[in-house]
N, C-alpha and C positions, 0 to 999 in steps of 0.2 A: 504494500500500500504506500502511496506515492501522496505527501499532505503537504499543502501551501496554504500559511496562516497567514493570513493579507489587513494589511492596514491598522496592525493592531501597535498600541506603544509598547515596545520592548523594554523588560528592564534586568539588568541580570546583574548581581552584585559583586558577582566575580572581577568582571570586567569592568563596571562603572558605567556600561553601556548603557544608554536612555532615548530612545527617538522611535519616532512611529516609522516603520519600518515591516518587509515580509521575512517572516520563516519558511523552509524548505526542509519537510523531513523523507525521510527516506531508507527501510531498512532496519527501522529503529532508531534512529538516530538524525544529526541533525545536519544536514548534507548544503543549507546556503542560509546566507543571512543579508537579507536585502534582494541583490538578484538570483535567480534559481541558476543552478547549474546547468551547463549545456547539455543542449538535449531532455530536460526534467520536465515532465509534461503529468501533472497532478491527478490522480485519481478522487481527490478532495479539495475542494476549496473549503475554508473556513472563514467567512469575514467578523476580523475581530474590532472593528472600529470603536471607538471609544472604548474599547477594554485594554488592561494590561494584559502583558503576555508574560509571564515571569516563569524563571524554574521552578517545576513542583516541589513543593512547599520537603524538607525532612524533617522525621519530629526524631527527636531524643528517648521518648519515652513514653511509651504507649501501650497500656496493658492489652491483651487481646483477652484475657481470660482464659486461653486455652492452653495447657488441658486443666483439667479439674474442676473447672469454675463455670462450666457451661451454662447453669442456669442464672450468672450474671450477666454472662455475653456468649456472644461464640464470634469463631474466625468471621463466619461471613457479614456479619453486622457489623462488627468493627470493620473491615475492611472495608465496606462499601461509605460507613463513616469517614475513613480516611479519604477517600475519593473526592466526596461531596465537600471536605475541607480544603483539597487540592495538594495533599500530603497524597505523594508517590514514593516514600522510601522510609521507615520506619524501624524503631529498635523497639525489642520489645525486652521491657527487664524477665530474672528467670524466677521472680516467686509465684509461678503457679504450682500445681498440685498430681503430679511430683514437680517439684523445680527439672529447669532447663541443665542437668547434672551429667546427662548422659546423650551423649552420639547420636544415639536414635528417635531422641525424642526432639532436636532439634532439624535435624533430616528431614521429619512426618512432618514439622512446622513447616519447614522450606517447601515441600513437596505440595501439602495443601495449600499453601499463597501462590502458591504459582501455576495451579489448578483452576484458582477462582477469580484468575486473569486480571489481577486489583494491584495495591502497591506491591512494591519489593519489601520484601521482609528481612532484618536483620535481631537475628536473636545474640543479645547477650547471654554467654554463660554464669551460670552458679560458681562461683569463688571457691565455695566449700558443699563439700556434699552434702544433700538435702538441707542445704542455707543454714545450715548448722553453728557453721563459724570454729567448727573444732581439725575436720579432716579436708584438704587440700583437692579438689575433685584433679583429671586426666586434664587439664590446659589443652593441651597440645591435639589429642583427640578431640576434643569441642572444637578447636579452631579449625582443623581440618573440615569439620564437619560443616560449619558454617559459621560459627559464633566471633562477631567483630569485637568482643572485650569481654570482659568478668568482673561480676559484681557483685556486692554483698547488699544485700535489699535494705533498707531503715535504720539500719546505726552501721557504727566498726563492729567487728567481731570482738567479743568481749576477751579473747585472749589477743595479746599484741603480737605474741610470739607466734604466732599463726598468722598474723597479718603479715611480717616479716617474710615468714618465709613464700609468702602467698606472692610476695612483692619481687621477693628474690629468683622464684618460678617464674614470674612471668618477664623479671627482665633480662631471662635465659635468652627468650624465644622473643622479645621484643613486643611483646602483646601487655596492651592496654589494661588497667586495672579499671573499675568505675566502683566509686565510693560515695554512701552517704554518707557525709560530715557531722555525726553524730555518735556524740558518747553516750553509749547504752544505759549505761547506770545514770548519768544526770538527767536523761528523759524519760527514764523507766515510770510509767502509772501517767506521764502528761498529756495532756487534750489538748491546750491550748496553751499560748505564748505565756509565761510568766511577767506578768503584771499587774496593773491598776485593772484593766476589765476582766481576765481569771479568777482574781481574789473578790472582786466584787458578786461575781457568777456564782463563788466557790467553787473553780473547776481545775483540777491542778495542773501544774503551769509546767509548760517546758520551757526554759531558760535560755536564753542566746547564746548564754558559757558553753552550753553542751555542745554547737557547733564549732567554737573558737579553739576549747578543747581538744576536739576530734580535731580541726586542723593541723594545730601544733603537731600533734602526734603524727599524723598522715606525713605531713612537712620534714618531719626529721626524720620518716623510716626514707623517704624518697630522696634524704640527701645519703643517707645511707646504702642506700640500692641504686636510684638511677633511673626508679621503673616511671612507664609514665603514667598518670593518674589524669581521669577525668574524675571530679567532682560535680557531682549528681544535686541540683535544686539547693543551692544557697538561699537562707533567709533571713541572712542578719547582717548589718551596719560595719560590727567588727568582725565579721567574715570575709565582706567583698574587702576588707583594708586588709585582712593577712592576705586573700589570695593577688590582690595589687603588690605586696611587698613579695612572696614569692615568683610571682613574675619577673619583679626586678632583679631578685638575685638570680632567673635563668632557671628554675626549678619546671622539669617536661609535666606541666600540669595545664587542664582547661577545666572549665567549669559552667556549669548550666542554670537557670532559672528555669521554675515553674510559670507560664504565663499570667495563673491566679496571681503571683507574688509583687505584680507588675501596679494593682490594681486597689486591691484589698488587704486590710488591715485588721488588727484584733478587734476593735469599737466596731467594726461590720457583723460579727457574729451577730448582735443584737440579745435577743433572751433565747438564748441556744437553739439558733438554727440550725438544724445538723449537716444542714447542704452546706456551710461554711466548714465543716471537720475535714480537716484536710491533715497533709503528715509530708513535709512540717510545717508545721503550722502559723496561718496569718500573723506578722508580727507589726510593730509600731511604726504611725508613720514615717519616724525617726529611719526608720529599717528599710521602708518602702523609699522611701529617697536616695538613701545612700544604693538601692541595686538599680533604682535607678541610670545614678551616676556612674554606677560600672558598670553597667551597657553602655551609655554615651561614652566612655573612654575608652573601650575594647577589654573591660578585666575581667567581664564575664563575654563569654566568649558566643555562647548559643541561648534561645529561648526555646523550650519545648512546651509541650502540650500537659504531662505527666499526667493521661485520657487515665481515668481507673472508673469503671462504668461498677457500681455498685446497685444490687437490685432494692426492691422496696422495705423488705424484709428487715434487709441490715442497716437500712439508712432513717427508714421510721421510727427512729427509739431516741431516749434521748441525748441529747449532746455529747457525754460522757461515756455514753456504749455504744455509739454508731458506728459504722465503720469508718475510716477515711477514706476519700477518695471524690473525685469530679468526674461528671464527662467533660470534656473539653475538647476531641479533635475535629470537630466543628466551628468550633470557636477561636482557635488556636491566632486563626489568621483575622477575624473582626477585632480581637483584643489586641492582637501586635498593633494594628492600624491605627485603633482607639489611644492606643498609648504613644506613638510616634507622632499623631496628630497630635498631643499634649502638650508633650514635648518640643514639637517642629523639628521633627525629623525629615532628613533626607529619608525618600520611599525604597530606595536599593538600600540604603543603609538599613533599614526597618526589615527589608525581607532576606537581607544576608544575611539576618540573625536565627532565620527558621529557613534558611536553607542551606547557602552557602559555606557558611561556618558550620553548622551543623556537617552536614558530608566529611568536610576537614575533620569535625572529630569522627565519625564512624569508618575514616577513610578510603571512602565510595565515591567513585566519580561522576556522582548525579549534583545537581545544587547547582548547576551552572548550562549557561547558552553559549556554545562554542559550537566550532566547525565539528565536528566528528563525535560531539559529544551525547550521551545518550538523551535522546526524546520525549524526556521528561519536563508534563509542562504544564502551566494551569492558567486558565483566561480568567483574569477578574474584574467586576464590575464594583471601582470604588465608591459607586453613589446607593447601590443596591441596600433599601434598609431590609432588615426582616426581624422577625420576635420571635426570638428563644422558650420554645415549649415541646411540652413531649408529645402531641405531633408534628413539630415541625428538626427532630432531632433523630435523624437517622438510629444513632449508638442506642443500643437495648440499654445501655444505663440513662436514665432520665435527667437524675441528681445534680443540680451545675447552682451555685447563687446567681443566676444571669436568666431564671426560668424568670418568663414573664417580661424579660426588659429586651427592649428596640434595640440593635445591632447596626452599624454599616462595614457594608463591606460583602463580597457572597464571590461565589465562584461560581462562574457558569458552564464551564468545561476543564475536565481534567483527561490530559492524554498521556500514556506511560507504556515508553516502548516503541511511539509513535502512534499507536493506538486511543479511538476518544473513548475513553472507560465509564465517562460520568458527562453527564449532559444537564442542566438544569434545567 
């Protein structure tokens, strides 16, 4: 299939490129940019006028629910979620049921996303067998198998000595670590950010120290090893300023945001919403400013989605026993938007943070519009409003604090592979 995407504005962050201009795919990929190649005679026309044409969106962190969890989601909801967000390449963390531990279970993942002809799927492995935090799972068999890095889901592992060596494993073989920046003991029993609105709620608090904590430690097995470390959803003030100073000193680290974190604050919960319970959790707006300012300087490197589609069951109860989790890969690209218009952001600056950079870390060569590069892509309509509800949200999880509110921003075609997968 032979696709010419005409008159639409390009914007690709890679490059800095911005002008209304045609696409030329071909093969899967992306064969002209402005005039088609000699001889290229389209089996597709697509007029994209007044839309962007940007790289399909990559998310960092995207639960699918499967396996284990099917009656929160399954593969194909989520995925056709991702679609309708214009997220063509995803990671999914391994705390499902069994965790992502073994060869084969990441294989069945690979094999069914690429069956139900939707994003690319990138599974993270399990760190430790059955997310344990005590025994060091096969690295090397996972990566073979498909898994672009290894993670320990919600805190450190409560032994160090195991992180070490976890650290020292993988910077045998040069594969990526991903860590939440949480010290298990300082957050052990917390809901919500420790402060003025938890203690007013009475609802016990996770503390900012637990991440800065977990940093230091993180920071000094990595001057000691070498390995490189992404850091998984930053949400505090003195968080983005250690991972700013190790930057400086050269330390192979990147690090991500939740796009909830982008937006919302502890005083949002209100009288415990439970669609606010998130992990980790809203912090002040003190917090919310400073991740700000490490997006606009480059110290947080990516924003993802961190989709955890939770069903009614575990979300209807209250504050304190609900589960954590958002849907969000619907969202993912109305809130970057929302927030970049805040701000006055450049629009490639804003989308190279859920695409581009994101890639760099999974290190996949989608996230960008180049010659040869693969044909992954998503037209968006930046005027398009729409209202957030569980009819209008593809993901079997419902649960988002955005149900009910006006959005701008919508994607009206996702193509992946050169293929148009989702159509609005």
């Amino acid at each position: 299939m032979k696709t010419s995407i005409l008159h639409g504005r390009v914007v690709d962050p890679a490059s800095r490129l911005d002008r209304i201009t045609d696409l030329h795919l071909a093969d899967g990929r992306i064969v002209g940019i402005g005039a088609p190649p000699s001889g290229f005679d389209a089996d597709l026309r697509i007029d994209a006028s007044g839309l962007v044409v940007a790289p399909g969106l990559v998310d960092l962190a995207a639960r699918l629910r499967e396996p284990g969890f099917e009656y929160k989601a399954t593969l194909e909801s989520e995925m056709q979620a991702a679609l309708r967000g214009g997220v063509t390449s995803l990671a999914c963390p391994p705390d499902t049921d069994p965790p992502l531990d073994e060869p084969g279970l990441i294989e069945m993942l690979i094999h069914r996303a690429r069956g139900l002809r939707a994003a690319r799927l990138h599974p993270v492995g399990a760190l430790t067998i059955g997310m344990g935090g005590e025994v060091l799972t096969e690295m090397a068999e996972l990566a073979e198998a498909g898994c672009v890095g290894f993670a320990q889901v919600g805190s450190l592992p409560a032994d160090t000595q195991t992180l070490l060596r976890a650290m020292q494993y993988a910077r045998t073989f040069d594969f990526a670590v991903w860590l939440a920046p949480q010290d298990p003991h300082l957050a052990r029993g917390g809901v919500a950010h420790a402060g003025a609105v938890a203690s007013r709620l009475g609802l016990p608090g996770v503390p900012a120290i637990a991440e800065s904590v977990a940093l230091h430690t993180i920071f000094e097995l990595v001057r000691a090893t070498g390995c490189r470390v992404h850091l998984c959803r930053l949400s505090s003030a003195d968080g983005v300023e250690l991972v700013r100073q190790a930057k400086r000193d050269g330390l192979p680290v990147s690090c991500d945001v939740g796009v909830h974190h982008l937006h919302l604050i502890d005083v949002d919960i209100g009288f415990f919403d439970s669609n606010y319970r998130i992990d980790p959790p809203f912090r002040s707006q003190r917090d919310r400013a400073a991740i700000r300012a490490g997006l606009a300087d480059g110290t947080i490197d990516a924003i993802c989605s961190d989709h955890t589609p939770v069903d009614d069951d575990a979300k209807q109860l209250p504050f304190g026993e609900a589960e954590p989790g958002v849907t969000a890969l619907e969202l993912l690209l109305p809130l970057v938007l929302k927030w970049a218009g805040e701000e006055r952001l450049d629009l490639a600056f804003a989308l190279g943070l859920i695409s581009a950079g994101s890639a760099r870390i999974l290190g996949v060569d989608t996230g960008r519009i180049a010659i040869d590069a693969p044909a992954d892509l998503c037209l968006i309509d930046l005027e398009q409003p729409w209202t957030v509800g569980r009819q209008t949200l593809f993901s079997q999880g419902k649960h988002t604090p955005y149900l009910g509110v006006e959005v701008i921003g919508a994607v009206r075609q996702t193509i992946v592979a050169g293929d148009v997968v989702f159509t609005r």
